[in-house]
N, C-alpha and C positions, 0 to 999 in steps of 0.2 A: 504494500500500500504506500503510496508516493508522493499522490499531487497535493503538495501543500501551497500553491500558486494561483488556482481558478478561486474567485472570489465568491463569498458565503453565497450568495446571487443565484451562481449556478448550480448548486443543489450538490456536488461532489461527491460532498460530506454527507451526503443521502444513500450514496454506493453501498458502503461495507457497511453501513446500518443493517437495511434492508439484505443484505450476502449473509449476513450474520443472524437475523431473525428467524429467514428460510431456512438457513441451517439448521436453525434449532428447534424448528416445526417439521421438520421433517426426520429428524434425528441423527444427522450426518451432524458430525463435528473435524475442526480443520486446523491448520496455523493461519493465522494472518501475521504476514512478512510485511514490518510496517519500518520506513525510515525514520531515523528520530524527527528529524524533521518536521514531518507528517507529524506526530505523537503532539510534538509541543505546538504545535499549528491545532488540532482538534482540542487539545486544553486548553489555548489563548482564546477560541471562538465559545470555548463552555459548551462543548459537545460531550459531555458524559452520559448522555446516550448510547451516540455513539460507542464511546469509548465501554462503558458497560456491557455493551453489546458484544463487543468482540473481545471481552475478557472472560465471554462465557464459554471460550470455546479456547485457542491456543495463541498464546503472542510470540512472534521471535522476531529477530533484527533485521534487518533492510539495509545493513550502515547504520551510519548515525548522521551522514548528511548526504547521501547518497551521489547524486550527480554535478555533485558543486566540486569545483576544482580549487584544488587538487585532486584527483579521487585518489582512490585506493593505490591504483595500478600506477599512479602516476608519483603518489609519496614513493613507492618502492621501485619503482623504477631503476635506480642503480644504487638504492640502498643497500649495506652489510648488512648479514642474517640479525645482528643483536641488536642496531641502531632499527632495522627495519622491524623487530619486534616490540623494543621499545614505544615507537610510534603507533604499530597496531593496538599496544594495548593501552596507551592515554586513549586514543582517540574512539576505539572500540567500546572499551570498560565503562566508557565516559556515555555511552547510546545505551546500554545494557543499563546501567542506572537510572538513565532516565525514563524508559519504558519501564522499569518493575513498577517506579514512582509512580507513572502515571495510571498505568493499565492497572496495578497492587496483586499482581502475579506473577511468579518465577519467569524468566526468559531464559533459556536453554541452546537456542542454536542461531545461527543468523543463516541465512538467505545468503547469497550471491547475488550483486547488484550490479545488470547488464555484464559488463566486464572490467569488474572490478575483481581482482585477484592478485594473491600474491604467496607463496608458502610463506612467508614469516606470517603473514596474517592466520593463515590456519594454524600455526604452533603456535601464537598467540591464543586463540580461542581456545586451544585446549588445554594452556596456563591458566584457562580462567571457569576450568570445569563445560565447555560449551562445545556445541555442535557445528557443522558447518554442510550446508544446504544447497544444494545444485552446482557438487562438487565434481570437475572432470574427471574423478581418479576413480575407478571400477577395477571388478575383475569378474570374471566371465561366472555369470548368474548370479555375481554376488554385487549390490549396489550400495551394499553396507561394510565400506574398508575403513580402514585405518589409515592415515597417513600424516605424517607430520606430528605423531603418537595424539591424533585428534580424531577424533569419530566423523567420516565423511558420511555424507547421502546422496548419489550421483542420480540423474535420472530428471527427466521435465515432461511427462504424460499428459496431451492437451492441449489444445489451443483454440478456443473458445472467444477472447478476449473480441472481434470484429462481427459478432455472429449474433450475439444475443436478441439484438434489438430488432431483427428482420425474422419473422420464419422463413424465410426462401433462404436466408444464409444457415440460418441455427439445422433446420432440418435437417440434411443429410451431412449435418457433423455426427447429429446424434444419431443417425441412422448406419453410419458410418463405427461409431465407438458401440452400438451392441451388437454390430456385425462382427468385429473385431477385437475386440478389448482383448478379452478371457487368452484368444489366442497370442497376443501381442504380447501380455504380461507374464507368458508360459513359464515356469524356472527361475522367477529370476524372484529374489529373497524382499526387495523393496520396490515401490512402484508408487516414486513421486508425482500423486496426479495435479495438475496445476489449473484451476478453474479459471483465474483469470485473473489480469492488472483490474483492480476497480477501474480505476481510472480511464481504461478504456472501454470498459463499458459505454459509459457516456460521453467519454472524448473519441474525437474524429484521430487527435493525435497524441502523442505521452508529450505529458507536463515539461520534460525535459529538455524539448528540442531549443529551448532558450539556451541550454548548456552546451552545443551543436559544436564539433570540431575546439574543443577547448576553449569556446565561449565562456567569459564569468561577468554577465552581467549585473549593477547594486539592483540591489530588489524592489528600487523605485523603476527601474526597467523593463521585470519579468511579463512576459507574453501570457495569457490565459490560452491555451489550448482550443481551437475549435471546438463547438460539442454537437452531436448529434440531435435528431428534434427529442421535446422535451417529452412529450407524447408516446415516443417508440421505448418511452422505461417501464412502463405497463406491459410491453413484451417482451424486453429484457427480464424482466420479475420473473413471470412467466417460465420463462425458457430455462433459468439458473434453475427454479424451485423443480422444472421436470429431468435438467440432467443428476441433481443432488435426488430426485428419488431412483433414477434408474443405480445409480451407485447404490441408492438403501437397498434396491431390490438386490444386486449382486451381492448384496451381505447377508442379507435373509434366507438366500440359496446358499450361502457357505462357499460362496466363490472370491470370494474378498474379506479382508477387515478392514474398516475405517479408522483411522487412530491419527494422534497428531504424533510430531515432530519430538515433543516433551515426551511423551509414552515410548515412542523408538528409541530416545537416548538413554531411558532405563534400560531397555530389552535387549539391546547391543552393544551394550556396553562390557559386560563380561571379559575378561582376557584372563590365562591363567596365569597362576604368581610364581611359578616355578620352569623352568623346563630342565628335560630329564637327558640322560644319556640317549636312549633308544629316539628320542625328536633329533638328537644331533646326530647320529648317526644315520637318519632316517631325510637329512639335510644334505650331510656332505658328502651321501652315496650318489644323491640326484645333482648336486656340483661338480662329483667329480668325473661321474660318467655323460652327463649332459655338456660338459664343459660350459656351463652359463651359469650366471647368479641367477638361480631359483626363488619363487614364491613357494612359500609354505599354506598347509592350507590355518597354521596356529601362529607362528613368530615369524615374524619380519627377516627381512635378510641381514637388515643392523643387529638385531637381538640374536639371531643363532651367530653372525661374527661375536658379539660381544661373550657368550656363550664358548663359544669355541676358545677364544684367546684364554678364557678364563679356567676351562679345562687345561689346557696345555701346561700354564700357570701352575695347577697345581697339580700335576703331573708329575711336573718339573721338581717340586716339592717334594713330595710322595711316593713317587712310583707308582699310583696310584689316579685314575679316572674316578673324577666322583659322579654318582650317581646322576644327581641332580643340583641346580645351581637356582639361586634366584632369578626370576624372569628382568632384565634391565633393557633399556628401549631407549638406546641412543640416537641420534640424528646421523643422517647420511654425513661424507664431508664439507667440505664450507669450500673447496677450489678443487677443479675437475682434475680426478687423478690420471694418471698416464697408462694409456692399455697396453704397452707395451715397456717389462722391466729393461732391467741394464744389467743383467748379468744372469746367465743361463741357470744359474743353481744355489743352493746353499747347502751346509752343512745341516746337519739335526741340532747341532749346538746353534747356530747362529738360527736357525727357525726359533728356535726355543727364547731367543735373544728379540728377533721379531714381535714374539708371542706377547714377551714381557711392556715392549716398548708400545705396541697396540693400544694392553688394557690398562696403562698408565694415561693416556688420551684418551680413553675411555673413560676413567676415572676422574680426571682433574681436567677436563676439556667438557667433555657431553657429547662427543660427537666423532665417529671414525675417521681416522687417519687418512689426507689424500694420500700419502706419499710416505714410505720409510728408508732408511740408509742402513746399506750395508755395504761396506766397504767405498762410501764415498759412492756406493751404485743408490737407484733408484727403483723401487718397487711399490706400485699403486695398488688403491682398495681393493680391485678386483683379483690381480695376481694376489694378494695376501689371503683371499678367502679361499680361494683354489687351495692353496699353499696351505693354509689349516688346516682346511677338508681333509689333504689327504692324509696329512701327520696325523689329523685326530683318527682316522678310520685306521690308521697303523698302530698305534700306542693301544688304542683299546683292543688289538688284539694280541698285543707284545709282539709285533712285526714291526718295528721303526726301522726306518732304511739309513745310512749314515749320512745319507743327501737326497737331494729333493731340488728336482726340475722346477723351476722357477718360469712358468707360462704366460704367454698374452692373457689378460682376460678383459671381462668387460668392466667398464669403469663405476658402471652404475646396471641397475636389473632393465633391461632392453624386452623383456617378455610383453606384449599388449599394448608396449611403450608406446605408435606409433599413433593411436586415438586420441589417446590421453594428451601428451603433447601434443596433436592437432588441434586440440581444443584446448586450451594454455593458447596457441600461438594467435588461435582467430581472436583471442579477445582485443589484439589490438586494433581490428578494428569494426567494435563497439565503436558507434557515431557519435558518442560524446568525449572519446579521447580527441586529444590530437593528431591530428596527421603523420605528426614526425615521431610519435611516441615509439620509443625500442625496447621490444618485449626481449632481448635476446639475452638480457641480463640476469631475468625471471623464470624465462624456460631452461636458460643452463641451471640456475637456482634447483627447479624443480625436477628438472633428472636426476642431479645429486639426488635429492629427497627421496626417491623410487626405492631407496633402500630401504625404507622405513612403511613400505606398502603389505599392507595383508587382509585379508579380511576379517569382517566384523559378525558375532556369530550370534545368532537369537537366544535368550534366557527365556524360558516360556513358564 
């Protein structure tokens, strides 16, 4: 929810009133994705109708100022990972406050706004206990992952938003979504349905286009939106309250559940606190006969590195593999490691030495190693994983070799990689960026990241 621009006049503020009554007379319940903005706009006009209204159902974040420049994408732009988290979380924490304030209900996850993105902003929000909402990063049937050790939700079901107000448009959407839905949503664990921007409900066009190619106009400037006639929101009414029942119907057949946003970051939230010998061996057998950094279907591919070095560790100590170690969930590196080492091999003693110098950056950093030295050589993230792998599946069976091939590998997990990043790179251009804006600083950002991808698993 956005338009905080069209004046009291044009009825707006009418939209997610009335989205949110039919919700509630029909028995479907939802999130409403509201920019701060918005929130303190419906407080200043003394809309606690409104605002009552759609605290009866689920609130989460929009931003906090959504299309005003700077946005998101454009603070981070070539921000460092820590300076650009710092910034996510004044600017974030600061929208999350003021939506509990106003709305006087938990907020749990934020929304993606157009293309506004950034990995530090996702590690931000799950510094701050929170979700984050029409997230690129999937994996195959699963739209409930991990990333950035943050609970994602990928997925955008719907597009309604132009159709409402006409039955010659509205009808064969919806005729269109019970032809297809059931089969469309087949396998797959989550299935963000999106009913629609209020705002265009009644507008001809989004609030925003005032903000248009890095526009910031003062807000004695702002454009009101076209709106459709006023007449055609008696069939927009209409048309919302009959796709909100065909959803109740697919729930009462047990083909669906309705829930919000707050409800799925309970249910997904789960991750185990341990991982055992047989997960790591059950890791570095598919690393080192796939030759590729591996997705697990439980720990991340930072958390089995972190894991591994840690075995090795105390190996080294012991003579001994322990069992089981504490689950730890570090971040990918902070600068793209190099896929190809500097020197064909190592000793079992200088692995062990690796091993050591790993879960020390592990420990007093947070985040894997681009890059280690041995002998004045160089060896990146992915040859080091490789390089565990295969020490850890030799030690636990008292077969350690006295050296070890030291191999290309990938620098970061490349599996499924090429969606995900496709969609990372179209955000730049989202038409309210600028022109010139260079994503290339954010996509490299976010392939490191890929380390830190798994999925997210339902608690029932």
């Amino acid at each position: 929810m956005e338009d905080y621009i069209s004046p009291v006049s044009d009825s707006v503020d009418e939209i997610p009133l009335w989205l949110a009554e039919t919700m509630s007379e029909v028995g479907v319940t939802g999130t409403f994705f509201v920019i701060g903005e918005k929130a303190r706009s419906l407080e200043a006009r003394g809309r606690q109708d409104v605002i009552e209204a759609m605290a009866a159902h689920d609130i989460g974040s929009h931003t906090n100022f959504g299309s005003i420049h700077p946005t998101v994408t454009e603070i981070l732009e070539y921000a460092g990972w820590d300076a650009g988290v710092m910034a996510m979380l004044e600017n974030e924490s600061a929208g999350f406050e003021e939506l509990e304030r106003i709305y006087g209900i938990p907020v749990s996850t934020l929304a993606r706004h157009g293309g506004s993105y950034g990995p530090q902003l996702i590690y931000a929000l799950g510094q701050m206990g929170k979700g984050y909402v029409y997230s690129p990063f999937h994996l195959p049937g699963k739209h409930a992952v991990w990333f950035c050790n943050t609970l994602n939700f990928h997925g955008d079901y719907g597009n309604f938003d132009d159709s409402y107000y006409r039955d010659d448009l509205f009808n064969p959407l919806l005729d269109s979504l019970n032809k297809n839905f059931i089969k469309d949503i087949e396998g797959v664990d989550v299935v963000s349905f999106f009913a629609c921007h209020p705002t265009k409900v009644r507008a001809e066009q989004f609030w925003d286009f005032n903000f248009y190619e890095g526009a910031n106009p003062g807000s004695d400037s702002l454009q009101a939106p076209a709106l459709r006639p006023v007449e055609s929101m008696s069939t927009a009414r209409k048309n919302f309250k009959r796709l909100m029942q065909f959803l109740k119907e697919q729930e009462n057949l047990g083909k669906i559940e309705i829930t919000t946003y707050s409800d799925l970051m309970k249910r997904f939230s789960y991750q185990p606190d341990q991982i055992k010998k047989t997960d790591l061996l059950r890791v570095a057998e598919r690393v080192t006969s796939t030759g590729h950094v591996v997705y697990d279907d439980l720990y991340s591919p930072a958390e089995v590195f972190s894991g591994l070095t840690r075995s090795l560790l105390e190996f080294d100590g012991s003579g001994k593999v322990p069992g089981k170690l504490n689950r730890k969930s570090p971040l990918g590196p902070m600068t793209m490691p190099p896929e190809s080492p500097e020197l064909p091999s190592v000793s079992f003693e200088q692995l062990l030495e690796l091993a050591a110098l790993a879960a020390d950056t592990l420990t007093n950093i947070g985040y894997l190693p681009a890059v280690l030295m041995v002998e004045d050589q160089r060896v990146g993230t992915g040859s080091l994983f490789q390089l565990f792998s295969a020490a850890y599946l030799d030690v636990s069976t008292g077969n350690q070799r006295e050296s070890y091939e030291v191999l290309p590998f990938d620098p970061y997990p490349r599996e499924h990689e090429e969606a995900m990043i496709s969609e990372v790179e179209s955000y730049k251009d989202w038409i309210v960026h600028r022109p010139d804006l260079d994503m290339s600083h954010l996509v490299a950002m976010t392939k490191m990241q890929l380390w830190t991808l798994k999925p997210a698993h339902e608690v029932k």
